[in-house]
N, C-alpha and C positions, 0 to 999 in steps of 0.2 A: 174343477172347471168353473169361471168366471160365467154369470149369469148376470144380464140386464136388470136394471134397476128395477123395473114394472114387472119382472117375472118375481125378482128377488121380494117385494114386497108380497105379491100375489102370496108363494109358496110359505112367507112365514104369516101372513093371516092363516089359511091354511092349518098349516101348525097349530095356531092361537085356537083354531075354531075348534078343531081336534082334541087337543086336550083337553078345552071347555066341556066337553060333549061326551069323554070317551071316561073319563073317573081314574085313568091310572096314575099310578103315582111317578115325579121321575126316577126312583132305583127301581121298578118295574120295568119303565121305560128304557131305562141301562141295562139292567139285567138281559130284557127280551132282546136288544138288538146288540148286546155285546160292545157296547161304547162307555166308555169313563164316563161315572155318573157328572165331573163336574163340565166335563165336555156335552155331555147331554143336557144337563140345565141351559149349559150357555145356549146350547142349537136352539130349544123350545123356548128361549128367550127371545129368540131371532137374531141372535151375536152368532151370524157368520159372513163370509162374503161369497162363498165359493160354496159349488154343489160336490161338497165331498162325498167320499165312499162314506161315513159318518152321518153325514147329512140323510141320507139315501136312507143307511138304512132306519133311524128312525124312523124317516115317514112311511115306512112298511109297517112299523110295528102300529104307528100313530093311522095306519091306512090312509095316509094320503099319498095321493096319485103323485109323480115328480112326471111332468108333461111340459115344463116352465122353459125347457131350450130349444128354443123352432132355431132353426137354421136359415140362411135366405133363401127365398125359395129356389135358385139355380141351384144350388149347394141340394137342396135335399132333394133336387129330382134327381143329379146325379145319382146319389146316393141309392135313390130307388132305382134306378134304371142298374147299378152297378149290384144289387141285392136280390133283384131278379133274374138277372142275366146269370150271375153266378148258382142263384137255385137252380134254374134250367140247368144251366152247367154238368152238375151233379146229379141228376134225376136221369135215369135209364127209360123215362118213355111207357114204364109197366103203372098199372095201376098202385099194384104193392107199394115200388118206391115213390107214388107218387103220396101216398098215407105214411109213411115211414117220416118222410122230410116234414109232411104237415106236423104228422104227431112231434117230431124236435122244437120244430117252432112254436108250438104250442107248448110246450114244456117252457122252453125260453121263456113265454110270455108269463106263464105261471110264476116260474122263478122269479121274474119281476113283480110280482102281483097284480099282474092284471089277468083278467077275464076271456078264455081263448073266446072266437067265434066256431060257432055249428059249423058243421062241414056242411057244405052246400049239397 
């Protein structure tokens, strides 16, 4: 996926700041995320243009956040209104499934590496 120039710089500071900070080496850095070590030097060099699967997953390993593609904002209310509607969708109204679908999403979120929020 193609990312703006101001996210593209952001994400590979980023990067920079990361490996400055974190001590691993890059066949660590390949090794942990499973990506050809010489495709991993290029990425932590900031030699890419697109937010690949590649891309991604080092900054998991490197822990940085990939938050860099806002959508405009019509596009991503859609989106929420289309992600909500359809969790509704699926949820039978009981408390269970209403914990069952949290806890998925909340896996999701892990799977990405981010941080669930508390249940309210």
């Amino acid at each position: 996926m193609k990312i703006n120039r101001k996210a593209s710089s952001k994400l590979k500071k980023d990067i920079q700041d990361s490996l400055a900070t974190n001590g691993l080496k890059v066949s660590e850095i390949a090794r942990l995320a499973k990506v050809d070590a010489g495709q991993t030097s290029r990425i932590c060099r900031g030699q890419f243009t697109t937010l690949s699967y590649n891309v991604v997953e080092i900054c998991k390993v490197l822990g940085v956040r990939v938050q860099y593609v806002a959508l405009p904002i019509e596009q991503a209310a859609a989106y929420e209104t289309l992600i909500t509607q359809t969790a509704l969708d699926v949820w039978d109204k009981t408390p269970e499934d209403a914990e069952r679908i949290i806890s998925l999403l909340r896996q999701l979120s892990a799977f990405r590496g981010e941080r669930p929020q508390p249940l309210p």
